[in-house]
C-alpha positions in Angstrom: -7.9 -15.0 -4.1 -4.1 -16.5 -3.9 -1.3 -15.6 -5.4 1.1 -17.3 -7.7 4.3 -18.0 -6.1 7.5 -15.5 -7.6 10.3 -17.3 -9.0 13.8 -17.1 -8.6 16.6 -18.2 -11.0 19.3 -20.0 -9.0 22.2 -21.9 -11.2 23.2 -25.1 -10.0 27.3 -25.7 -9.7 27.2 -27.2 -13.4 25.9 -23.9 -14.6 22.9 -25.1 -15.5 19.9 -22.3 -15.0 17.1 -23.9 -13.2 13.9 -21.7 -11.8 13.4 -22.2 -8.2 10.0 -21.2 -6.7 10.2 -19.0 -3.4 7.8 -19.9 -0.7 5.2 -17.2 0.3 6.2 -17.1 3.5 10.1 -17.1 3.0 11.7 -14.2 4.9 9.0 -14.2 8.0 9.6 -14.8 11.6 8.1 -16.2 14.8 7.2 -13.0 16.7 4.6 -13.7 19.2 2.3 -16.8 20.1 -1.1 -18.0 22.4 -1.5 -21.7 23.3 -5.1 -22.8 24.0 -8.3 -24.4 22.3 -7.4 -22.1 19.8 -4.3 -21.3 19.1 -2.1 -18.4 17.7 0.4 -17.4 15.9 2.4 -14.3 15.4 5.2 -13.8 12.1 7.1 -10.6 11.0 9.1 -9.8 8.3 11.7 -7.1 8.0 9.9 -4.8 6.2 7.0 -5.1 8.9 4.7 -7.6 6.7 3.2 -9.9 8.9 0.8 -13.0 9.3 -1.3 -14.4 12.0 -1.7 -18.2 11.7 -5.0 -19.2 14.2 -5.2 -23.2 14.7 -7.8 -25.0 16.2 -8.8 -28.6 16.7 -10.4 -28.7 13.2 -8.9 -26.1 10.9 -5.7 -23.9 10.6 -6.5 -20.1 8.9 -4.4 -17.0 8.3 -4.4 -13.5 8.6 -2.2 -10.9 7.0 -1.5 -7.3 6.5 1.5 -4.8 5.8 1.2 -2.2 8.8 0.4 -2.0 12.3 1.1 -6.1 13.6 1.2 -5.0 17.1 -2.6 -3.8 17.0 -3.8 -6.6 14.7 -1.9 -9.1 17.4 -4.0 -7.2 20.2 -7.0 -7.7 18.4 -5.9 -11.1 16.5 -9.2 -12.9 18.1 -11.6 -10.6 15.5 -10.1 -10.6 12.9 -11.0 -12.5 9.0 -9.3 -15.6 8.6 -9.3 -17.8 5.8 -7.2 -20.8 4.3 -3.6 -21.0 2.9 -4.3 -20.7 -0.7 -7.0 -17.7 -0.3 -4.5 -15.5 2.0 -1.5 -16.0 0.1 
């Protein structure tokens, strides 16, 4: 199931409040990738939050988890992936 996005109140240089919503994947970076038929990947964050994005000719899925990226990128070609909305 996804999640709903969190938002952040930002004031615009009138002082006017408006509610900005952050992207689920705000914060992340590239950390690793594999080129081929199918391709992945790799994104950290600094609190060691990470996602695997696997594309292929015909769909583009996601993985993600809070601990242990470097074994999940070793063994990125098992595990679940499911779309956008479902993972985040």
């Amino acid at each position: 199931m996804g999640r709903i996005a969190s938002k952040i109140r930002v004031t615009d240089t009138d002082g006017t409040v408006v509610d900005h919503f952050a992207r689920p994947l705000d914060g992340y970076e590239a950390a690793d990738n594999e080129i081929g038929d199918t391709s992945y990947y790799g994104y950290l964050d600094k609190d060691g939050n990470w996602y695997i994005m696997k594309r292929t000719s015909t769909a583009v899925t996601y993985a993600k988890g809070i601990t242990a990226y470097s074994t999940n990128w070793t063994n990125r070609a098992s595990l679940s992936y499911d779309y956008f909305d479902q993972v985040f």
